[in-house]
C-alpha positions in Angstrom: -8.0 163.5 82.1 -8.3 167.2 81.9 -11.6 168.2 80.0 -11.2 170.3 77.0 -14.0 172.3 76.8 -16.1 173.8 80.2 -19.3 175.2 78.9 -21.2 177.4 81.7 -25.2 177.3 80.8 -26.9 179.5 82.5 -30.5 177.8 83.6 -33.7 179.6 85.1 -37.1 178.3 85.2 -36.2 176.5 81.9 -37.2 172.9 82.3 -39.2 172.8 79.0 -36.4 173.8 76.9 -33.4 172.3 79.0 -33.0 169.1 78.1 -32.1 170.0 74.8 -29.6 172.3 75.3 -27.7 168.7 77.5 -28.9 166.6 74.8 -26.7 168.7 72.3 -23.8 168.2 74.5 -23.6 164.1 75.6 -23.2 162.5 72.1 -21.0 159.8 72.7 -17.8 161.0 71.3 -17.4 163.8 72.8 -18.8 164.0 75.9 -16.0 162.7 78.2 -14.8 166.0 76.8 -16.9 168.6 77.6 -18.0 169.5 81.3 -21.1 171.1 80.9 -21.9 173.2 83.8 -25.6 173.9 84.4 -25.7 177.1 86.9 -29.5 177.0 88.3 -29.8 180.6 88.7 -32.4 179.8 91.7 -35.1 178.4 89.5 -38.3 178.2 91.1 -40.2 175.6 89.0 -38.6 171.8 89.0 -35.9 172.8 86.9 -33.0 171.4 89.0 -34.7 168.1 89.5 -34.4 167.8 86.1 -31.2 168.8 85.5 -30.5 165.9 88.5 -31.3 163.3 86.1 -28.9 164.0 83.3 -26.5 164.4 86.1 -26.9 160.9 87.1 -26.9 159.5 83.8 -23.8 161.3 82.7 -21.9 162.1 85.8 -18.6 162.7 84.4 -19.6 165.4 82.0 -23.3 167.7 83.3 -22.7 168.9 86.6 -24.8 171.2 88.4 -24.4 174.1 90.6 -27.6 175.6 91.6 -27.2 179.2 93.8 -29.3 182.1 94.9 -30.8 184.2 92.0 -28.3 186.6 91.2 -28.6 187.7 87.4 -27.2 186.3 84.1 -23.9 187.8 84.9 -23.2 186.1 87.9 -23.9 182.9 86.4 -20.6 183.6 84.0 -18.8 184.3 86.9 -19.7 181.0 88.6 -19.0 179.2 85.5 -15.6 180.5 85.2 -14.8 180.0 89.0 -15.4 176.2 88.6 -14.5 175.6 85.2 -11.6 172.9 84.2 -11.6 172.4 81.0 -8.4 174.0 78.8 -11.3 176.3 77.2 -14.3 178.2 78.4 -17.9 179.4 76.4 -20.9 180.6 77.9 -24.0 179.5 76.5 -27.7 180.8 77.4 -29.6 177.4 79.0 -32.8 178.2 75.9 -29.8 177.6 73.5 -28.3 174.6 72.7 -25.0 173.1 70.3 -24.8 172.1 66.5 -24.2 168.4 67.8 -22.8 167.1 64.5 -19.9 169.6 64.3 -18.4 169.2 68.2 -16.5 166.3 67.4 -14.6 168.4 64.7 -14.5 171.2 67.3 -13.3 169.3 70.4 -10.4 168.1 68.4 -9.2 171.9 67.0 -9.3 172.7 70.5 -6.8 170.1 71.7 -4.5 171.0 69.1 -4.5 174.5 69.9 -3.1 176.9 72.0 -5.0 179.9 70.7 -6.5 182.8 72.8 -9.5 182.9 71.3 -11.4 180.5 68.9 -14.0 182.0 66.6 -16.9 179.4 65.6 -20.1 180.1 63.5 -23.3 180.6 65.2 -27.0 180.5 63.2 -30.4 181.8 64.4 -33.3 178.9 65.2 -37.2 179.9 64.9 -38.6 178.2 68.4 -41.6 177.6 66.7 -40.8 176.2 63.4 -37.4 174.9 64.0 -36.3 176.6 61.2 -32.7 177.6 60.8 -31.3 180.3 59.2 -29.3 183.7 59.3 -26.1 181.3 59.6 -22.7 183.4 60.0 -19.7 182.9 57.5 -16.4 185.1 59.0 -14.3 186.3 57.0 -11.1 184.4 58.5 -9.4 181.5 57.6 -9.9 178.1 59.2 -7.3 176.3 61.4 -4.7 179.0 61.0 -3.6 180.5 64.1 -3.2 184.3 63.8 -2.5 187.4 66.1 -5.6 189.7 66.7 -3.7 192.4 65.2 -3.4 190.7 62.4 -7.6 189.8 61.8 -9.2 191.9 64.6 -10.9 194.0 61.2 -12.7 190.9 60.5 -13.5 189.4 64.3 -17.1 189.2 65.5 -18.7 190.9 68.1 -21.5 188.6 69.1 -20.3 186.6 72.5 -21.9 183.3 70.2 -18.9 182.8 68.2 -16.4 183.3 70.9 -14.7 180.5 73.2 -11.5 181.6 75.2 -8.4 179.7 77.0 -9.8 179.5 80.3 -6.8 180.5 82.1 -7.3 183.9 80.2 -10.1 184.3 82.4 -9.0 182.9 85.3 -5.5 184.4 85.5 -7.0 187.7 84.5 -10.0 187.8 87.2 -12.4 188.3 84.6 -15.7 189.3 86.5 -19.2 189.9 84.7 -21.9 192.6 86.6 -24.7 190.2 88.2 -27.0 191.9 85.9 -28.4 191.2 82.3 -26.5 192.2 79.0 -23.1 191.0 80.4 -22.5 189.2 77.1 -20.6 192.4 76.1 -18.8 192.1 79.2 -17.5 188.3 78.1 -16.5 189.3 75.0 -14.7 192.3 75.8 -13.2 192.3 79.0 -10.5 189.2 78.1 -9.4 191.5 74.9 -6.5 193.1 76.2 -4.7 189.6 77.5 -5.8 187.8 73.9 -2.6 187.5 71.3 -3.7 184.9 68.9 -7.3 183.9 67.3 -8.4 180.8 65.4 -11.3 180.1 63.6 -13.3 176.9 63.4 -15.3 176.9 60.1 -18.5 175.4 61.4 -21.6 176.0 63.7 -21.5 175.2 67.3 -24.0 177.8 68.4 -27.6 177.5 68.1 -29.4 180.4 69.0 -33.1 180.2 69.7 -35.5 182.9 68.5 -38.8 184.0 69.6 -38.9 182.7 72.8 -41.4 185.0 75.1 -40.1 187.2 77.9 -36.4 187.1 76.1 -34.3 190.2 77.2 -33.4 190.9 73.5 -37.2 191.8 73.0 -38.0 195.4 72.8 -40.3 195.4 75.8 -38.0 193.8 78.1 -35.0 196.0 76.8 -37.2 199.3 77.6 -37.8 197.2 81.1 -34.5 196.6 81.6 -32.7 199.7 80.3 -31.1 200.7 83.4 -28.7 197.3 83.5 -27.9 198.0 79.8 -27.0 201.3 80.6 -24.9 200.2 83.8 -23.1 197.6 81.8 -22.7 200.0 79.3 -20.5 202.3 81.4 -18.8 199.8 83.4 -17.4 198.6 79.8 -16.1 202.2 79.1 -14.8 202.1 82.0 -12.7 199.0 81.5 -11.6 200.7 78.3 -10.2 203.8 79.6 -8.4 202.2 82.5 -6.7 199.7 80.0 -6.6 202.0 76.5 -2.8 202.9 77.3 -1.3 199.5 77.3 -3.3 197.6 75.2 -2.4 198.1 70.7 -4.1 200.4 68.5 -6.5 197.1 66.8 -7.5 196.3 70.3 -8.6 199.8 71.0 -10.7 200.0 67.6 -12.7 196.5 68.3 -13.4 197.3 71.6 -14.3 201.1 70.8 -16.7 199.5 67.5 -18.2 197.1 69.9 -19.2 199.6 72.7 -20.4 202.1 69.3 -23.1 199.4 68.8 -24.0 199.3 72.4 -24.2 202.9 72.3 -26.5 203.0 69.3 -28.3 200.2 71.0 -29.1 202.2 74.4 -30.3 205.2 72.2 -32.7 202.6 70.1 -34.4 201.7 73.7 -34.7 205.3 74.4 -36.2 206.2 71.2 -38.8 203.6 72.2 -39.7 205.2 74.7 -43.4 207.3 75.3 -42.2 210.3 73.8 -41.6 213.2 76.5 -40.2 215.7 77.9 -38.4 213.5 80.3 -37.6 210.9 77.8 -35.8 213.0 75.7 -33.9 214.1 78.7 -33.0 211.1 79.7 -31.4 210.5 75.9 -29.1 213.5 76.3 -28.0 212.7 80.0 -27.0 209.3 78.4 -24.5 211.2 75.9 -23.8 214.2 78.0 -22.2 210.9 80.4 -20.9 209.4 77.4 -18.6 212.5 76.4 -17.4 213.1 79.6 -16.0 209.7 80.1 -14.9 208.3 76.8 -14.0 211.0 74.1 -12.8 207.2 72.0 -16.2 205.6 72.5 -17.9 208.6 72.0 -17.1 209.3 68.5 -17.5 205.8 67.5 -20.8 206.1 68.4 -21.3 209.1 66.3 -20.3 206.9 63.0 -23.9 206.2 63.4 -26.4 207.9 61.6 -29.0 208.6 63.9 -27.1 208.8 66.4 -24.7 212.1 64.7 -28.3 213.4 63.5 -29.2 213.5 67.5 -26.3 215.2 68.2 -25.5 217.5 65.5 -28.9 218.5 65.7 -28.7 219.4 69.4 -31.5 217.0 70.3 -33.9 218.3 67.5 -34.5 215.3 65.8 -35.8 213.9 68.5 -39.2 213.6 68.4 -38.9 212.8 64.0 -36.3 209.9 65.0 -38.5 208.2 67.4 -41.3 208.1 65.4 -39.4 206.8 62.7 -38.1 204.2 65.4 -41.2 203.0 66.8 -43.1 202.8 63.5 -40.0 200.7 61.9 -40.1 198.2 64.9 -43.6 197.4 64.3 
């Protein structure tokens, strides 16, 4: 029996927080439908001998695949390469499922033959197990539509997306071996998607607060340069695809990478202020310009971002202030 959902969890150095993310996924009616794949991005504590364990206990739906450390990104890419199910999600391995609402999931996704299936995500304190921040699209439930039709009120967080997996497959869909790729998943299927669904309920849990997590200021400012890189690789995927792909398409894909955009200018702005980081804030749109005129002005429908600009730079030093001492 083909599975109906493959899950790709990417897993490294994770073995306090593993076991629930599995947990989530092997109630007992559902899991001879999902194949959870746990990629062991080369862990170096006893992660993968406890991910053996589950394994053995439910053989026919965790599987694991451990491989040389090679980046979130590449963990995607592994996923997708061994993935059976008739649909695909990625999930981070600190994360873990809204167990309750999979049965009601599992069963929209047999019955479908959508594209792409929008489900609700909400935000979890690690410490206090609190939940809140819970999404509520605007799009109606069990209905499927073309993206033309509701790509206005699609989201852009790679949380709430699952995709046909043979949209992925037959399309080659490659991530960088790098972090931040989750732009990457969520954009890079667009132009081959035709019809969306939406599943009125929570599936992703999204843990907060954990320490060393790459949506942290500190490791963003770390890691700027794979942002950046993923960043342009994206724009690049636009512009070799802009002329055969419809005028909604275009418009998510340009909003999305506008964000990103105001997102790389945020880390810079965090920066020690300088000489050379300012510098390195206008090489970053000087690029931007010369390789996406489309994804350049969206990013200008940002505030900060058209104050940088229009002021030719002058702002600078006022904006990252502001910045730094908002962040606090």
């Amino acid at each position: 029996m083909q599975k109906i959902l493959s899950v790709s969890v990417a897993c490294y150095n994770l073995k306090e927080m593993i076991e629930d993310n599995i947990k989530s996924f092997c109630e007992s009616s559902v899991r001879d439908k999902i194949e959870l794949l746990i990629i062991d991005d080369g862990s170096t504590d006893n992660t993968v001998e406890f991910v053996r364990k589950w394994v053995k206990e439910y053989p026919n739906t965790v599987k694991l695949i451990a491989k040389e450390n090679g980046g979130p990104g590449s963990t995607v890419n592994c996923g997708i390469k061994n993935a059976t199910g008739k649909y695909f999600r990625m999930l981070d391995g600190d994360d873990m499922a809204m167990t309750e609402n999979l049965e009601g999931f599992i069963r929209m996704l047999e019955n479908t033959d959508a594209d792409m299936v929008i489900s609700n995500f909400c935000l979890m304190n690690n410490e206090t197990k609190e939940i809140y921040d819970k999404t509520n699209f605007k799009l109606e439930e069990g209905v499927v539509k073309s993206f033309d039709e509701v790509y206005k009120n699609l989201p852009f967080e790679m949380h709430a997306i699952t995709y046909k997996t043979s949209i992925l497959k037959d399309n080659n869909i490659t991530l960088d071996n790098c972090f931040y790729t989750d732009t990457q998943y969520l954009l890079y299927p667009i132009p081959y998607v035709s019809t969306v669904m939406h599943f009125d309920d929570i599936i992703y849990v999204y843990r907060i607060g954990n320490q060393g997590q790459s949506v942290s200021m500190s490791s963003k400012i770390k890691n700027r340069a794979q942002h950046e890189l993923v960043f342009f690789n994206n724009v690049k995927y636009y512009e070799r695809h802009k002329f055969n792909i419809t005028k909604s398409k275009r418009y998510y894909i340009c909003k999305r990478l506008g964000r990103m955009a105001y997102n790389q200018t945020k880390i810079l702005l965090h920066l020690p202020r300088s000489k050379e980081s300012k510098n390195e804030l206008k090489k970053f749109f000087k690029k931007l310009k010369t390789e996406s005129k489309d994804v350049y002005k969206s990013a200008l429908k940002s505030k900060k971002i058209k104050l940088l600009i229009m002021s030719n730079f002058l702002s600078y030093s006022f904006l990252s202030k502001y910045s730094q001492k908002k962040e606090r």
